[in-house]
Every structure is written in C-alpha cells, then in structure tokens.
C-alpha positions in Angstrom: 103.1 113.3 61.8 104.4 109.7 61.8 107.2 108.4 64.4 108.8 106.1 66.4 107.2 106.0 69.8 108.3 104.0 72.9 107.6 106.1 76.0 104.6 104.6 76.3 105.4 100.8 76.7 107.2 102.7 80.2 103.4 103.9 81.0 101.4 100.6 80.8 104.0 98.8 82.6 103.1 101.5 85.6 99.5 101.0 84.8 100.1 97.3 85.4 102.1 97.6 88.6 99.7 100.0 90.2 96.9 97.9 89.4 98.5 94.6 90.5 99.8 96.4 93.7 95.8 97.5 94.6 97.0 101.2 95.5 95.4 103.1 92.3 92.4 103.8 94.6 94.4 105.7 97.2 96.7 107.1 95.1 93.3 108.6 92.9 91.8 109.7 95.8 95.3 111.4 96.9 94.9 113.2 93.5 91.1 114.4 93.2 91.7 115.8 96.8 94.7 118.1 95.9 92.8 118.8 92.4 90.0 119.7 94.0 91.3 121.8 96.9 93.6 123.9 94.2 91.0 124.3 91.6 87.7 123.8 93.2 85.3 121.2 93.1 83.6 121.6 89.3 85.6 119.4 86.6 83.8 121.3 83.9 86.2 124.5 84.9 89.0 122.4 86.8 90.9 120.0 83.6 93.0 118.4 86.8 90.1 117.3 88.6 88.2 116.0 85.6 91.4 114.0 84.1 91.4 112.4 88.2 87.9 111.3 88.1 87.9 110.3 84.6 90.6 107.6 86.1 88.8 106.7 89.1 85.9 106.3 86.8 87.9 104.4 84.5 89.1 102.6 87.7 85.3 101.7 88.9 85.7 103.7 92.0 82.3 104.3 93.2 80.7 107.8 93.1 80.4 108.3 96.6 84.5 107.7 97.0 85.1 110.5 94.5 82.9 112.5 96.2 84.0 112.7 100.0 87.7 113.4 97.8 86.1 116.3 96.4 84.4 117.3 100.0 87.7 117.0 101.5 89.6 118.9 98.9 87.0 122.1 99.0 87.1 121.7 102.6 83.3 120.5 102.9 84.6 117.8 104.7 87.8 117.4 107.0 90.6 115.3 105.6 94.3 115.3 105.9 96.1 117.8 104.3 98.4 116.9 101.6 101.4 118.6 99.7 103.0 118.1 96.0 106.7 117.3 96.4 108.8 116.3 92.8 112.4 114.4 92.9 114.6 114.5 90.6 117.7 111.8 90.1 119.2 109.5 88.1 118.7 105.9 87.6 120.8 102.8 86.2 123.1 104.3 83.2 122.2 107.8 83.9 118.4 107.4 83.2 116.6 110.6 84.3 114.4 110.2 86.6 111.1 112.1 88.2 109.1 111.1 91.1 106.1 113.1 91.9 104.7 112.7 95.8 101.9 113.4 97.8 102.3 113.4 101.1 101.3 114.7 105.0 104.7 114.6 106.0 107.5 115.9 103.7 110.4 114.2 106.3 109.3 110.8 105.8 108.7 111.0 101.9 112.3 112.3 101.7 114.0 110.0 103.4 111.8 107.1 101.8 112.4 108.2 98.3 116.6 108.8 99.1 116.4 104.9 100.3 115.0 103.5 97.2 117.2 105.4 94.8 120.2 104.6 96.8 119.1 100.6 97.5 119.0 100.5 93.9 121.6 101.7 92.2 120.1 105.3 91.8 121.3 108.6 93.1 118.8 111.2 94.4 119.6 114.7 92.6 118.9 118.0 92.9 115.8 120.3 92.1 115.9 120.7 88.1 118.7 118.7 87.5 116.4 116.1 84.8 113.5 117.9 84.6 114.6 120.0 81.5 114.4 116.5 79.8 110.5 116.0 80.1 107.6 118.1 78.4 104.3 117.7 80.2 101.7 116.5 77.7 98.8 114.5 77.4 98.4 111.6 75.5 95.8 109.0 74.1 96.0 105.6 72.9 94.2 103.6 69.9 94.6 100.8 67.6 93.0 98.9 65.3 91.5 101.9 63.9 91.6 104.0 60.5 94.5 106.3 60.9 93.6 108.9 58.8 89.6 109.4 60.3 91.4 109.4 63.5 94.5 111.9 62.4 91.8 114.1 61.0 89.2 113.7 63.8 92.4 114.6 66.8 93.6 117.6 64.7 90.2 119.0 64.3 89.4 118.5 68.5 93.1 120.4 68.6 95.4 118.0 69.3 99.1 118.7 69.0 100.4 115.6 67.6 99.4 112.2 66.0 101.9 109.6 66.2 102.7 105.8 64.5 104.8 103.5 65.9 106.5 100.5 64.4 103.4 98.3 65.4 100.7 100.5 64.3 100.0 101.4 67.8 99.0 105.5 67.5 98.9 107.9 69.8 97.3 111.6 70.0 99.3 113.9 71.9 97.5 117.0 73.9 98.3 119.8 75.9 97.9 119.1 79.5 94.8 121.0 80.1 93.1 120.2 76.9 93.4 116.0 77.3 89.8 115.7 78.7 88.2 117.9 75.9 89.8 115.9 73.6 89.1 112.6 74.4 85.4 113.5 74.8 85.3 114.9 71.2 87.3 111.7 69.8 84.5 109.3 71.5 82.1 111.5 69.9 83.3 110.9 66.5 83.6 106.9 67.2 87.1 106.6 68.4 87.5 105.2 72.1 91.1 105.0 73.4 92.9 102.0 74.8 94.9 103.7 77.4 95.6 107.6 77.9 97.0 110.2 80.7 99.0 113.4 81.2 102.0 112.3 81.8 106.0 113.9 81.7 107.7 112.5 78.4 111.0 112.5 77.7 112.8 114.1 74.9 115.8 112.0 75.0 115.7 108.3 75.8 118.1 106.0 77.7 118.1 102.8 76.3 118.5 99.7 78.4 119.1 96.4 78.3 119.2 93.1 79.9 120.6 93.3 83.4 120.7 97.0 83.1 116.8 96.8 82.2 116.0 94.8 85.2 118.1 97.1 87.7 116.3 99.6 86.3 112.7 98.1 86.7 113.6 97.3 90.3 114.5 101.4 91.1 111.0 102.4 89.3 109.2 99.2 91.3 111.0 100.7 94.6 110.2 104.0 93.8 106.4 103.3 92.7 105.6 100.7 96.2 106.5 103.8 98.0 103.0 104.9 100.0 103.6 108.7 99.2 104.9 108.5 95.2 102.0 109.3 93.0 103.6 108.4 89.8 107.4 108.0 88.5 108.4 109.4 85.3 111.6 108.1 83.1 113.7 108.6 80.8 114.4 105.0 80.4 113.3 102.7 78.1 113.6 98.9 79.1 114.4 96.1 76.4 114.5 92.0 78.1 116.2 89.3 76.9 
C-alpha cells in the first residue's frame, strides 16, 4: 500500500493561490449553494454539502455565510442561479487538463476559459477528450504520524488506499462520497489531517520542467483567476530549477 505520490504538491499549490488571491470565500459559497440546491440542505444525508462546509469551516467562514448559501440553494432564500460546466484541454507538453466552473452565464465562462488556454499556450478541447485520465477520489493528508496506527485506523473507517511518498508524507485515499465519514472517524482515533479534498487525480502524469513548468503554472494561474472556475485539475506535475 506504499507509493510514489506527487499529485498532491499540484493541490496545495492551488490551496495557496486561492488563499493568496482572497476568492476561496466566493468560490465556497458558489459550492454549498449548488450542493445544497441538488441535494438538499442536511450534510448528514448530502456528503457534497458537508465536504463544502467542512472547507468553509476550515476556511473560518462564519456560520451565518454558510447558512444564507444553504437558504439560497433550497430556495429559502433568492439567490442567483448557478450551473456546473467542466472543460477539458490540454496544457504546455500535452498536459491534460480539467476546469470545472460555476457560473450564471455559460457565454461568458466560455469565452473566458477559451482566452486563457489560448493566451497561454493551451488549447481548449472537446467534451471527454482528457477526462478518461482522472478518477474522482478523495483524499487526506498526514505526517509526522505512526504509519501503521494510521494505515490500520483508515482501512478500518473504509478507506481505499494508504499511500507513502518519498518524504514520508502519507495520504489516505476515499471514495468521493465517503471522504467526510472518514475523516471524522480518523480524528476520532487521534489522527488530524494536514490538508484533504475530493479532488480529480490523474492516472498518468506529465512531467515538466523548467520553462515548461512555469508556462505551465501561468495556464493553471490564468485558468484559476478566472471569476467562474471553481477548481482546475492536471495532469501536470511541475519541477523548478
């Protein structure tokens, strides 16, 4: 159950970016709304929704923010109405690339999305053409704990995988819907990640370096600055000089 993992340096570099940028808040309340308005307003029966306001509340959104996203999504309150829209292309070296959007105006988010990949060396591609590459799947992050308590402890909450990377960093690997169960039952039994989402992985990796790398950063930057984009998955993974 050991490996070599490095799709998720691509995830806290996003985690950084969004933070830095001060959009996580808009972009979280994007997501609780849709959540909410597809699976109704109770996290205990709606994983989405819980796995949204676990971030905000990871985030220190207040409670009353979370909640007028909930309102709006179960229709309690009036709020624009948003739709789910995923792009698929290719980035510097033939990186795949997924954006997933959420957006009032489907036009605009197009057109937006086109521009960046094109500005930056990209090229916007057609429905399914990457998205065979990337298994939806949740994951958690620890270190600087024991590895076998914790291998045992995820394995016994039902995780799918536990893996180790060169640096000792591990990671337990859910199923999409089972992520906020599981990290509940880990902190339970004394383990309390570092990082964690439900993200897109990909199965096969691009790598890049040097100038290639930073072209490459600069298409995901483009792509995540983009008001609509709620996150931007890759197959690429990024080595500086």
């Amino acid at each position: 159950m050991a490996g070599h993992s490095k799709w998720a340096n691509i995830q806290h570099k996003k985690a950084r970016a969004d933070a830095q940028r001060g959009k996580i808040f808009t972009k979280l309340i994007k997501e609780i709304t849709v959540a909410a308005k597809l699976g109704g307003g109770d996290p205990a029966s709606n994983p989405r929704l819980r796995l949204a306001m676990d971030k905000a509340w990871d985030n220190n959104m207040p409670k009353d923010n979370i909640q007028r996203a909930i309102d709006k999504g179960t229709g309690n309150l009036e709020g624009v109405e948003y739709i789910e829209l995923r792009y698929e292309g290719y980035g510097i070296g033939g990186a795949a690339v997924m954006v997933d959007c959420m957006t009032d105006n489907k036009t605009r988010t197009v057109a937006d999305v086109r521009h960046a990949f094109t500005k930056n060396g990209g090229n916007l591609g057609t429905d399914g053409c990457v998205a065979f590459n990337f298994v939806h799947q949740g994951y958690l992050v620890f270190t600087n704990v024991d590895e076998d308590a914790l291998m045992e402890a995820a394995l016994e909450a039902g995780a799918e995988d536990v893996i180790v990377d060169d640096e000792g960093i591990i990671e337990v690997i859910t199923a999409p819907t089972e992520w906020a169960s599981i990290k509940t039952a880990l902190e339970a039994a004394g383990f309390k990640s570092e990082d964690g989402d439900v993200t897109m992985r990909a199965q096969n990796t691009t790598e890049l370096e040097g100038t290639e790398a930073e072209k490459m950063q600069k298409l995901i930057d483009a792509l995540e600055s983009l008001d609509d984009v709620q996150n931007v998955y890759t197959s690429a993974v990024l080595h500086f000089a």
